[in-house]
Residue frames as qw, qx, qy, qz and C-alpha x, y, z in Angstrom:
[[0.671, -0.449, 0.273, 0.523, 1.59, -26.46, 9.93],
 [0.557, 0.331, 0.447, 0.617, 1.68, -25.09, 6.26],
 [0.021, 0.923, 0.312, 0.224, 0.45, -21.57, 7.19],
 [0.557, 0.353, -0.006, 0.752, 2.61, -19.04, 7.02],
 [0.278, -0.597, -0.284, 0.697, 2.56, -15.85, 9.90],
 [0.204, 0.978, 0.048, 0.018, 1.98, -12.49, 8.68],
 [0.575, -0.769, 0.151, 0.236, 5.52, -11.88, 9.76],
 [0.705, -0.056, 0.636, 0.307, 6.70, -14.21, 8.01],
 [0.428, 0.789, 0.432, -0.083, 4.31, -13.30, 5.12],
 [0.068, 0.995, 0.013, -0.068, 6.00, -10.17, 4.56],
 [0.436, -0.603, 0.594, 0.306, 9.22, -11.30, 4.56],
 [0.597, 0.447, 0.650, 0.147, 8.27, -13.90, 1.65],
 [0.489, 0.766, 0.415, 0.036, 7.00, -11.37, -0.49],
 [0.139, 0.946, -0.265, -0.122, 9.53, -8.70, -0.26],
 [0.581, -0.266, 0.749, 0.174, 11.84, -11.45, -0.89],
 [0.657, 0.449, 0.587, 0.147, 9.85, -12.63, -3.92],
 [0.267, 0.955, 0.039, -0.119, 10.18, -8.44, -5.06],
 [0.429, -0.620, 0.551, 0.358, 13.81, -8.89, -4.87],
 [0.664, 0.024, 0.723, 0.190, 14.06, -11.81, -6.93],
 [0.468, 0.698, 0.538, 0.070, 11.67, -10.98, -9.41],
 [0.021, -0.992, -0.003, 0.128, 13.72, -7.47, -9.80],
 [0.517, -0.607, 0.578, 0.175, 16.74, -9.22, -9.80],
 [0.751, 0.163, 0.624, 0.138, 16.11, -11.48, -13.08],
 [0.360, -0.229, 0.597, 0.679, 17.59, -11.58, -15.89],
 [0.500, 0.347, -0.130, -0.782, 16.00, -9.68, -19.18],
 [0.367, 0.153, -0.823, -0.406, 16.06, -13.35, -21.04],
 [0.117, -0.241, -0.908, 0.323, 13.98, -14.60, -18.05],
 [0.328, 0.459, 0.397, -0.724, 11.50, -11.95, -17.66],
 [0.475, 0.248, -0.555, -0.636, 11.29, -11.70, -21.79],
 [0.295, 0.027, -0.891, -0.344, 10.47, -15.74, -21.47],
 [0.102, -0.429, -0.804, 0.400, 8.51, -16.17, -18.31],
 [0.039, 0.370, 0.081, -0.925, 6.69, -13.13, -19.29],
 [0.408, 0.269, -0.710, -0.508, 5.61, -14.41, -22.75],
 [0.296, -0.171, -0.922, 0.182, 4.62, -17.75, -21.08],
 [0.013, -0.359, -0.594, 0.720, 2.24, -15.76, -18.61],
 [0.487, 0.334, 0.057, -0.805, 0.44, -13.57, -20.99],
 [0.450, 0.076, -0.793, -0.404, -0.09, -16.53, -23.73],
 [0.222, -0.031, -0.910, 0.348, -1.42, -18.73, -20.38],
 [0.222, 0.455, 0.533, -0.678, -3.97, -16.22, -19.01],
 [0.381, 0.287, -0.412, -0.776, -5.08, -15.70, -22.96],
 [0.392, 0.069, -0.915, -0.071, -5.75, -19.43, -22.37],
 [0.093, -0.379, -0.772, 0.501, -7.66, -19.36, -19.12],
 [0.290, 0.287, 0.243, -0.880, -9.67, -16.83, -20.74],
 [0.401, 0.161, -0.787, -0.441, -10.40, -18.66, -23.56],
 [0.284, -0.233, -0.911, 0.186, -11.67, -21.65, -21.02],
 [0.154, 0.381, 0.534, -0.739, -13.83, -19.16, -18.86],
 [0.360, 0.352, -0.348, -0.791, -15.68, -17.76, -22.07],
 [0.510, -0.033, -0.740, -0.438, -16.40, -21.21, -23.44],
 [0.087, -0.372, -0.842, 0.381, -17.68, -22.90, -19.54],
 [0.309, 0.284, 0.182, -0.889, -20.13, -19.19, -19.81],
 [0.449, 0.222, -0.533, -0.682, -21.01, -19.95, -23.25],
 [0.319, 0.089, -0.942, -0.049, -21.59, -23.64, -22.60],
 [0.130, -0.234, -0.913, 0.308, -23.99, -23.21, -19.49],
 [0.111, -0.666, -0.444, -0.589, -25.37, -20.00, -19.60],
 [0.410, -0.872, -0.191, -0.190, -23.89, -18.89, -16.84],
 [0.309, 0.819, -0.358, 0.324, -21.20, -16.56, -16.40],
 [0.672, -0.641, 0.362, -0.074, -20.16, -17.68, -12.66],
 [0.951, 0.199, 0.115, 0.205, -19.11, -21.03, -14.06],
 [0.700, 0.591, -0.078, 0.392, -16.49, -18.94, -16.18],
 [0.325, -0.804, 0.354, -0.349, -15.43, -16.81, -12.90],
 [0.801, -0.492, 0.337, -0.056, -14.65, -20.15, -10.84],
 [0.866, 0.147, 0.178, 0.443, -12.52, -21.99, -13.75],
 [0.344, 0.895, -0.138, 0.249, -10.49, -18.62, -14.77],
 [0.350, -0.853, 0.383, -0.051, -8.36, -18.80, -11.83],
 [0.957, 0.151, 0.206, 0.139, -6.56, -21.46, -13.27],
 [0.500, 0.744, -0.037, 0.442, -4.40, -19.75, -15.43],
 [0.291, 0.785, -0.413, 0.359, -3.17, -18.04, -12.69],
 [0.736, -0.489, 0.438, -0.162, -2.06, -20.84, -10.63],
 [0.871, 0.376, 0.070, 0.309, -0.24, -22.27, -13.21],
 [0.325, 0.818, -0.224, 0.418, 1.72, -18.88, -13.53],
 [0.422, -0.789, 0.184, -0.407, 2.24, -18.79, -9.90],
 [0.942, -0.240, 0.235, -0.003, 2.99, -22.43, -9.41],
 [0.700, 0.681, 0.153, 0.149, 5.16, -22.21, -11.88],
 [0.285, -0.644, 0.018, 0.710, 7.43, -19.06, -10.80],
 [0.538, 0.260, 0.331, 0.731, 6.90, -17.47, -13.82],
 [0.167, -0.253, -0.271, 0.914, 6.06, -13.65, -14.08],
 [0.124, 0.769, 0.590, 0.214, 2.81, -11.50, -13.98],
 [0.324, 0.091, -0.200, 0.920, 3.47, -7.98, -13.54],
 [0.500, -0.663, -0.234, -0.506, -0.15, -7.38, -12.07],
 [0.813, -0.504, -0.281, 0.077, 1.00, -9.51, -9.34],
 [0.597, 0.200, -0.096, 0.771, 4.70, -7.82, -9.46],
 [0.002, -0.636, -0.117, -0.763, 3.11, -4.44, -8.78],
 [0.598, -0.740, -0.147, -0.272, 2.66, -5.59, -5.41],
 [0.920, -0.253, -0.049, 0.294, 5.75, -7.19, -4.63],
 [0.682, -0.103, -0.051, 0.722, 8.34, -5.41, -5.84],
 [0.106, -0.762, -0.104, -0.630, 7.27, -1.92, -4.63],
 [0.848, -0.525, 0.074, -0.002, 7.76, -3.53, -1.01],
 [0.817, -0.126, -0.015, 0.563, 11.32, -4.72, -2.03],
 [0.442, 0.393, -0.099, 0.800, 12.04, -1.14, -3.15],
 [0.589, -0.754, -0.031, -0.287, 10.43, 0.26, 0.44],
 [0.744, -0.578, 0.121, 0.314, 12.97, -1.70, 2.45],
 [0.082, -0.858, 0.460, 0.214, 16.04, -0.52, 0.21],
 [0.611, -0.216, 0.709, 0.278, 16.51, -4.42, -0.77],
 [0.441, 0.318, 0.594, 0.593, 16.41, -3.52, -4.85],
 [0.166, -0.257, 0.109, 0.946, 16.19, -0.33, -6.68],
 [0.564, 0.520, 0.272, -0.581, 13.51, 1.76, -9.03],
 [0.379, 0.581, -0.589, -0.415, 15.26, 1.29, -11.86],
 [0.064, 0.253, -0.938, -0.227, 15.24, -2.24, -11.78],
 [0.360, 0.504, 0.691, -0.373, 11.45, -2.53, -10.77],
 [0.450, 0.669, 0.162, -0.569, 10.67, -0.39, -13.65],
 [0.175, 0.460, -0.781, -0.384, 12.71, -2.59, -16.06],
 [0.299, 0.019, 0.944, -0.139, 11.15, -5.42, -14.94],
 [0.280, 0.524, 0.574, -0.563, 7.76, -3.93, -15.34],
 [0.463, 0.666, -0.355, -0.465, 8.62, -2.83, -19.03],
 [0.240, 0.419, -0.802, -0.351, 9.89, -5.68, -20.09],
 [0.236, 0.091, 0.919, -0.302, 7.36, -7.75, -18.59],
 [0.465, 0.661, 0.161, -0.566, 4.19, -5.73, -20.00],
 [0.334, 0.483, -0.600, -0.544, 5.92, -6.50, -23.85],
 [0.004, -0.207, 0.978, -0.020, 6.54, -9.86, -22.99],
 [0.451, 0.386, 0.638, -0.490, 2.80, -10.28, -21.22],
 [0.629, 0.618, -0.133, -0.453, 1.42, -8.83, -25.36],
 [0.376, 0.415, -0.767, -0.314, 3.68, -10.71, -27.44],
 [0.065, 0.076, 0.995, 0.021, 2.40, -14.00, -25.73],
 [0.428, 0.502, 0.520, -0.543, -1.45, -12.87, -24.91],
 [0.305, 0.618, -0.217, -0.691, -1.43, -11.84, -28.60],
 [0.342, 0.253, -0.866, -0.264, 0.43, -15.15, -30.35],
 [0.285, 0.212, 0.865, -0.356, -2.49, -17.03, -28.07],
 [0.437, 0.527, 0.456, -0.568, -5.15, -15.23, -29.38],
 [0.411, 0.465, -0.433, -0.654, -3.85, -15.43, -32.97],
 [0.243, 0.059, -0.938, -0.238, -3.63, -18.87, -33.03],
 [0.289, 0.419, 0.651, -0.562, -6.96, -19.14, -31.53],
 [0.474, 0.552, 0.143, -0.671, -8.76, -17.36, -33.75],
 [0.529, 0.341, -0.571, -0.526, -7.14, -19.45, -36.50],
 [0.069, -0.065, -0.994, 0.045, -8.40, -22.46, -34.84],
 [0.262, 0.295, 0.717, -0.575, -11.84, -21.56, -34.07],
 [0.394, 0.587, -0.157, -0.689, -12.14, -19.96, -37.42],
 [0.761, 0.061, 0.577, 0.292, -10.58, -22.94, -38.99],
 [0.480, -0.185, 0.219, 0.829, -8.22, -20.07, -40.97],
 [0.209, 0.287, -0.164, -0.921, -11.15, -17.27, -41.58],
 [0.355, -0.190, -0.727, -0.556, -13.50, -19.67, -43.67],
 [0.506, -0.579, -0.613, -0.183, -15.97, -20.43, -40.55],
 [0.141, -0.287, 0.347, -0.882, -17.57, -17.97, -38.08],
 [0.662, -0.332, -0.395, -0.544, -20.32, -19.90, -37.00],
 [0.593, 0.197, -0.584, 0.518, -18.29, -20.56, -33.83],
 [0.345, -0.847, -0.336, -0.225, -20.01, -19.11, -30.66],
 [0.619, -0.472, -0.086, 0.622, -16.92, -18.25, -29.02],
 [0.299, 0.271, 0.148, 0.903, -16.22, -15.71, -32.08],
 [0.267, -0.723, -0.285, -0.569, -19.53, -13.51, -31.13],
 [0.645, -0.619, -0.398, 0.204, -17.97, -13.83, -27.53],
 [0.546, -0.483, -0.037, 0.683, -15.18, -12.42, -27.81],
 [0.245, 0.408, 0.372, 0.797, -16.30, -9.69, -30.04],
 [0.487, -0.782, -0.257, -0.293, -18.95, -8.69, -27.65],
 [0.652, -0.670, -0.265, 0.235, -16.92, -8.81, -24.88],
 [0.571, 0.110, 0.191, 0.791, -13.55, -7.10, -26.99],
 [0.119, -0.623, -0.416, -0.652, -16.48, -4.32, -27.86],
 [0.616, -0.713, -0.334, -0.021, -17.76, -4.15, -24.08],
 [0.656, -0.462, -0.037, 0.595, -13.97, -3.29, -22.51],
 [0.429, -0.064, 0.262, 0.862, -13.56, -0.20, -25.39],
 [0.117, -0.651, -0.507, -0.553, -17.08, 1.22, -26.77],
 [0.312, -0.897, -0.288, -0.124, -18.60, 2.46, -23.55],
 [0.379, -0.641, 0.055, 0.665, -15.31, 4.38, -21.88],
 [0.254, 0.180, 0.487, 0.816, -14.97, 5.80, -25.50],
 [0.107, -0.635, -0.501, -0.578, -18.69, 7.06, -25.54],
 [0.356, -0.862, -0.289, 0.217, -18.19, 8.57, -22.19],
 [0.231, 0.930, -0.019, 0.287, -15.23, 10.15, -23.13],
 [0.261, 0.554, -0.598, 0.517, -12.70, 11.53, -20.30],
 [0.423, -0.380, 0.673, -0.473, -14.44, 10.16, -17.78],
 [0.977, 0.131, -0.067, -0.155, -14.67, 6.57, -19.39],
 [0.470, 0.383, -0.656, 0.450, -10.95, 6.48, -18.96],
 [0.295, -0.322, 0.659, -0.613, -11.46, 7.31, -14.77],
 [0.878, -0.130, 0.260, -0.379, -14.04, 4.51, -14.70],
 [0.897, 0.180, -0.372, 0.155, -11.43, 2.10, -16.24],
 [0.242, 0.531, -0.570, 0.578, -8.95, 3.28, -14.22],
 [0.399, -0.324, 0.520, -0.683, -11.20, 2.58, -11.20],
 [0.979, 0.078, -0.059, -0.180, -12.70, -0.95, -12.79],
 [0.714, 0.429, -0.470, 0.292, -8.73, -1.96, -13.06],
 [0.081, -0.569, 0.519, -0.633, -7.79, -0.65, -9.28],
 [0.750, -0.300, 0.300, -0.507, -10.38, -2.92, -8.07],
 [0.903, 0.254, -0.346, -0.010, -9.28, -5.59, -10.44],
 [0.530, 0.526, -0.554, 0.368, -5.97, -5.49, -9.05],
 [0.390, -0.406, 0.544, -0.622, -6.62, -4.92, -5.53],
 [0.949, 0.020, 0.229, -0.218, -8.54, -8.67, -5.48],
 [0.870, 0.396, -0.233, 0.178, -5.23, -9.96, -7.86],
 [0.219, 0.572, -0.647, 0.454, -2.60, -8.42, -5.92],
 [0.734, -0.341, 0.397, -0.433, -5.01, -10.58, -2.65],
 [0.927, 0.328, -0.017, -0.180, -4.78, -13.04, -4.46],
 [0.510, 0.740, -0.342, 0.273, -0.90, -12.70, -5.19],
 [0.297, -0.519, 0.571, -0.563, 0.14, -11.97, -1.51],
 [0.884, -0.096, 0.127, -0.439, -2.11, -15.18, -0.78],
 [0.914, 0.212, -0.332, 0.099, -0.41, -17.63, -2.53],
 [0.390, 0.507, -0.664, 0.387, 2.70, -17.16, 0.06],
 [0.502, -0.427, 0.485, -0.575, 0.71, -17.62, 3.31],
 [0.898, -0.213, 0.314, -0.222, 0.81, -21.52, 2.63],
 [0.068, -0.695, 0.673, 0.245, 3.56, -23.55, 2.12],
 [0.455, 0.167, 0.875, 0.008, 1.68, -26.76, 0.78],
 [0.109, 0.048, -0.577, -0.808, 0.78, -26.37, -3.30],
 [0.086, -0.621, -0.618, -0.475, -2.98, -26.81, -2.67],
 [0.171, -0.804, -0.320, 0.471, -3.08, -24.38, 0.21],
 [0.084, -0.453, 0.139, 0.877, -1.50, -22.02, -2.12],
 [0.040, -0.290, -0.891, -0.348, -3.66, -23.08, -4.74],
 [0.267, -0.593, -0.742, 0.164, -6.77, -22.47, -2.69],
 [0.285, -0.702, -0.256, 0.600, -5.65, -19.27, -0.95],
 [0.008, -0.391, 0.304, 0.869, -5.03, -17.56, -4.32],
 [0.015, -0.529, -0.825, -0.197, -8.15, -19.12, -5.76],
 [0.096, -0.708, -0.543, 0.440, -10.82, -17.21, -3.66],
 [0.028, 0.734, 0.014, -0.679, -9.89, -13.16, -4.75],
 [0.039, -0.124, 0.776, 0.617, -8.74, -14.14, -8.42],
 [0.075, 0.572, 0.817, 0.003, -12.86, -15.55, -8.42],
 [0.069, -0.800, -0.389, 0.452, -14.22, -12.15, -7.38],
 [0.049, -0.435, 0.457, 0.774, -12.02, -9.87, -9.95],
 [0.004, -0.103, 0.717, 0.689, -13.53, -12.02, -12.79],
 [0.118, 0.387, 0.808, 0.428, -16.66, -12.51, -11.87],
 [0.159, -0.759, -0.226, 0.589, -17.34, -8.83, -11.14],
 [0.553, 0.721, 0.249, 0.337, -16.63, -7.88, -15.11],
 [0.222, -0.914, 0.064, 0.332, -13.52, -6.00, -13.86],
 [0.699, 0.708, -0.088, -0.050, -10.31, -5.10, -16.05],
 [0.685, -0.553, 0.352, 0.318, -7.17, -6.68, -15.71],
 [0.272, 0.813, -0.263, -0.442, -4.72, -5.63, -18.25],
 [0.043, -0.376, 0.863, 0.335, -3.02, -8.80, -19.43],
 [0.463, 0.405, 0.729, -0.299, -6.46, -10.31, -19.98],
 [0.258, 0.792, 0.260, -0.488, -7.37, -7.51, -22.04],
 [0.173, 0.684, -0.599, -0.379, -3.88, -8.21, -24.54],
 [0.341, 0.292, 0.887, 0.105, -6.15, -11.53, -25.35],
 [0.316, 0.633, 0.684, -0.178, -9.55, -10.59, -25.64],
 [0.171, 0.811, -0.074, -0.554, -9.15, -7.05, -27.49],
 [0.039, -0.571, 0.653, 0.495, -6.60, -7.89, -29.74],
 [0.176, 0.271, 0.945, -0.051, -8.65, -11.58, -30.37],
 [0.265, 0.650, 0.550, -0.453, -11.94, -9.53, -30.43],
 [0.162, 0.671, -0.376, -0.618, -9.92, -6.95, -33.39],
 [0.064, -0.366, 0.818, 0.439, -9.04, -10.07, -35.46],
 [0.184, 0.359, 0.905, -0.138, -12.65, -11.46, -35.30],
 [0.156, 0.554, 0.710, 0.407, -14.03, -8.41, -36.39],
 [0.262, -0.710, -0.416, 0.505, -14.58, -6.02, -33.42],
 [0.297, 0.739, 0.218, 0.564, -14.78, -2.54, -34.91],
 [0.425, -0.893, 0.076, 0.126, -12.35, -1.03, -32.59],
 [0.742, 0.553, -0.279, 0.257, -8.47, 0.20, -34.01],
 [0.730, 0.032, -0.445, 0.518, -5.26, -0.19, -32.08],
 [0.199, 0.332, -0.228, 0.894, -5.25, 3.45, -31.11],
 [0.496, -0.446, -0.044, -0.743, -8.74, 3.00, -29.23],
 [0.804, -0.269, -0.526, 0.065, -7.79, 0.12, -27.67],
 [0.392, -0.037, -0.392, 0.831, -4.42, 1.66, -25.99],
 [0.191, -0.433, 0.230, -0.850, -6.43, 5.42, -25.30],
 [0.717, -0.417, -0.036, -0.557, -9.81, 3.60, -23.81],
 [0.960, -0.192, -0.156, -0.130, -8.91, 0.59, -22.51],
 [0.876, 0.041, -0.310, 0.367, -4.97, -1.09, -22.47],
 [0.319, 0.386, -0.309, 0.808, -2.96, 2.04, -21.00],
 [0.523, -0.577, 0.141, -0.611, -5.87, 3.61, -18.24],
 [0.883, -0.368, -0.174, -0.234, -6.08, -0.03, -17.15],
 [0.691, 0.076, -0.443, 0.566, -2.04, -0.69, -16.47],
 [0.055, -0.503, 0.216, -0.835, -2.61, 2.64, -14.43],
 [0.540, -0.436, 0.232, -0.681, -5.03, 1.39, -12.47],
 [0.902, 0.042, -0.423, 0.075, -3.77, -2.21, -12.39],
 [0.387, 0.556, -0.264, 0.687, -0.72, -0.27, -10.70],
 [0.162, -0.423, 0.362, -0.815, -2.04, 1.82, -8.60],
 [0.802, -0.203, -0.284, -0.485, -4.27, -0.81, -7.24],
 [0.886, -0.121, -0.412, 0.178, -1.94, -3.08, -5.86],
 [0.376, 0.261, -0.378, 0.804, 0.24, -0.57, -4.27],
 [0.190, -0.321, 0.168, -0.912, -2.69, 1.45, -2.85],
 [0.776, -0.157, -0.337, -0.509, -5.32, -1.24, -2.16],
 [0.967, -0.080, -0.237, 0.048, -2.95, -4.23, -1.30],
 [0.725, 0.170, -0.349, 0.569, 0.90, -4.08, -1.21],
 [0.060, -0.532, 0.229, -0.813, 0.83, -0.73, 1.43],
 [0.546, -0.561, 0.163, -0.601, -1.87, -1.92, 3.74],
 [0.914, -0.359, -0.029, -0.189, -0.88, -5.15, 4.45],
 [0.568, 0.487, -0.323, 0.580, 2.79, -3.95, 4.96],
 [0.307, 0.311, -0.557, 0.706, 2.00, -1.79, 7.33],
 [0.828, -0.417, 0.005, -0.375, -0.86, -3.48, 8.93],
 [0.930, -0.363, 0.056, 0.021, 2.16, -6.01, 10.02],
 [0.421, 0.434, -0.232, 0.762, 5.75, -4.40, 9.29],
 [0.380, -0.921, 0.079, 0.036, 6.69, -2.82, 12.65],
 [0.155, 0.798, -0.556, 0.171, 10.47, -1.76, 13.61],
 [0.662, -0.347, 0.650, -0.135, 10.69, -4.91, 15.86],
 [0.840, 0.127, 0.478, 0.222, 9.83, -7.72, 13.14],
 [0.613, 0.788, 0.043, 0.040, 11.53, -5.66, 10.54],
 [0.020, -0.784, 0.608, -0.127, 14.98, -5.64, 12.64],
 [0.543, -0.314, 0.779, 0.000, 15.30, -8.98, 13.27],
 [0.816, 0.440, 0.337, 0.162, 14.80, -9.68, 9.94],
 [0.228, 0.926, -0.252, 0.161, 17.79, -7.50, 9.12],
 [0.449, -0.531, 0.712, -0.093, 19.92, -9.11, 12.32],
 [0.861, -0.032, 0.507, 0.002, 18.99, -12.70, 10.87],
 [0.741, 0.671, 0.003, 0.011, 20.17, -11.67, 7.25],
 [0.170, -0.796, 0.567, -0.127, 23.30, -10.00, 8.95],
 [0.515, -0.595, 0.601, -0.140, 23.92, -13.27, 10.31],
 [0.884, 0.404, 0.229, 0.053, 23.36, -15.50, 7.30],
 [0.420, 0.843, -0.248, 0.226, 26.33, -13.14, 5.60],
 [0.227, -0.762, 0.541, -0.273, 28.49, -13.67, 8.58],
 [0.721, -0.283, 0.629, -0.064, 28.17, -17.41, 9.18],
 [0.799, 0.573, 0.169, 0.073, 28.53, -17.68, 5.28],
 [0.126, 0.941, -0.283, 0.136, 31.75, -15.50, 5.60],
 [0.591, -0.571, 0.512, -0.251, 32.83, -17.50, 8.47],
 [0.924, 0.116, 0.351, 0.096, 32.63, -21.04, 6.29],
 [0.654, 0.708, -0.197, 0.180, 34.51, -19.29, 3.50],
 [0.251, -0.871, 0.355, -0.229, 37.14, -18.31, 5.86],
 [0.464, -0.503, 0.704, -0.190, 37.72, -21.23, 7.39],
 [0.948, 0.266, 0.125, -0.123, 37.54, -23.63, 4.48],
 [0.617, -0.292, 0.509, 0.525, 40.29, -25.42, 3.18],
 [0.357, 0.668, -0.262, -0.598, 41.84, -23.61, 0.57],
 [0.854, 0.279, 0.394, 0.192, 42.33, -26.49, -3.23],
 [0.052, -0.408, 0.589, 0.696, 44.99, -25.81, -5.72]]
């Protein structure tokens, strides 16, 4: 009873694009902030379960955490946004301009927390700079090093292979995204946005608010990479292909694998009529001095 129709589905989400398009800069600035600081956290946890067993999976299965908090939560990811509110500006129900506000002001928001995580991290792990003997610090140097050295030492086509490691990322997050509406009980949504969120991380792909942890984390630890090689190799290709992922991968086909003109008018006729019987109450209420 808690599963949700495709029909339906689709309604949901371009709904959710609305909203989410619709919010207020002090909301996106906070819920934004919240989101990237959160997944700087869940990376944190995945890294230390690797480290701990010796085996990366481990860190794949706990990562999704993080974003099921965000999700559970309503607060904003703008990986997951790239699917949704492209859909809301398809039907006509919210504009570019306000998708691309969102999407800026989210992205800052996503760094300014992922960043203030990863400082205070490092000064806990470091215990303020005096101890490196910390296995988590050689992690995330290696791994800060791993997302920026090798697209650098290929060159121009080390950008297209992030761009195409970040499409896939996204295409499994924006599943993942879309998922979480097809149940209306908090562990089916739980569950159903579990599964693709697994596969993204433990496939060593690149999701860009991750990446405004670990880099930036990986820089303060030591990583011998400077701001300007993060953004060329790594933080900018990947929002591109975070992007273009969800739109081209996710939010398109499973629009119009189940958008037709039938379920897409009578969702129009029912809205109609929400406005009208809402009109109708105003109308005919009594009026208060």
């Amino acid at each position: 009873m808690s599963y949700v129709q495709p029909d339906q589905l689709i309604d949901d989400i371009i709904h959710s694009g609305v909203v989410k398009s619709n919010l207020t800069i002090k909301q996106m600035i906070i819920r934004g902030t919240l989101s990237g600081a959160i997944l700087g956290a869940a990376t944190a946890v995945s890294l230390t379960a690797a480290a701990q067993t010796g085996l990366p999976i481990v860190g794949a299965v706990l990562f999704p955490v993080g974003f099921a908090i965000i999700l559970l939560l309503g607060l904003e990811l703008v990986t997951g946004s790239f699917a949704l509110i492209p859909l809301a500006i398809l039907e006509g129900r919210t504009t570019i301009k306000k998708g691309l506000t969102n999407f800026g002001v989210v992205i800052a928001a996503h760094l300014v927390g992922a960043v203030l995580f990863g400082f205070l991290y490092v000064v806990s792990i470091t215990y303020m700079g005096t101890v490196t003997t910390d296995p988590m610090v050689q992690a995330i140097v290696h791994l800060a090093e791993h997302k920026v050295l090798p697209y650098e030492a290929v060159g121009p086509g080390g950008i297209v292979v992030a761009i195409i490691k970040a499409m896939l990322c996204n295409w499994m997050v924006a599943i993942g995204t879309i998922m979480f509406y097809t149940s209306k009980s908090t562990a089916g949504k739980i569950l159903a946005m579990w599964l693709p969120v697994t596969i993204f991380f433990s496939l060593g792909l690149e999701h860009a608010i991750v990446n405004m942890f670990v880099i930036p984390a990986g820089m303060m630890l030591g990583a011998p990479i400077s701001i300007g090689q993060w953004l060329l190799w790594n933080q900018i290709p990947v929002l591109v292909g975070n992007l273009l992922g969800a739109i081209l991968f996710t939010a398109l086909p499973v629009y119009f694998s189940h958008r037709t003109r039938v379920n897409r008018a009578a969702h129009l006729d029912e809205s109609a009529a929400t406005v009208t019987g809402a009109e109708t109450a105003a109308t005919s209420a009594p009026v208060h001095a």
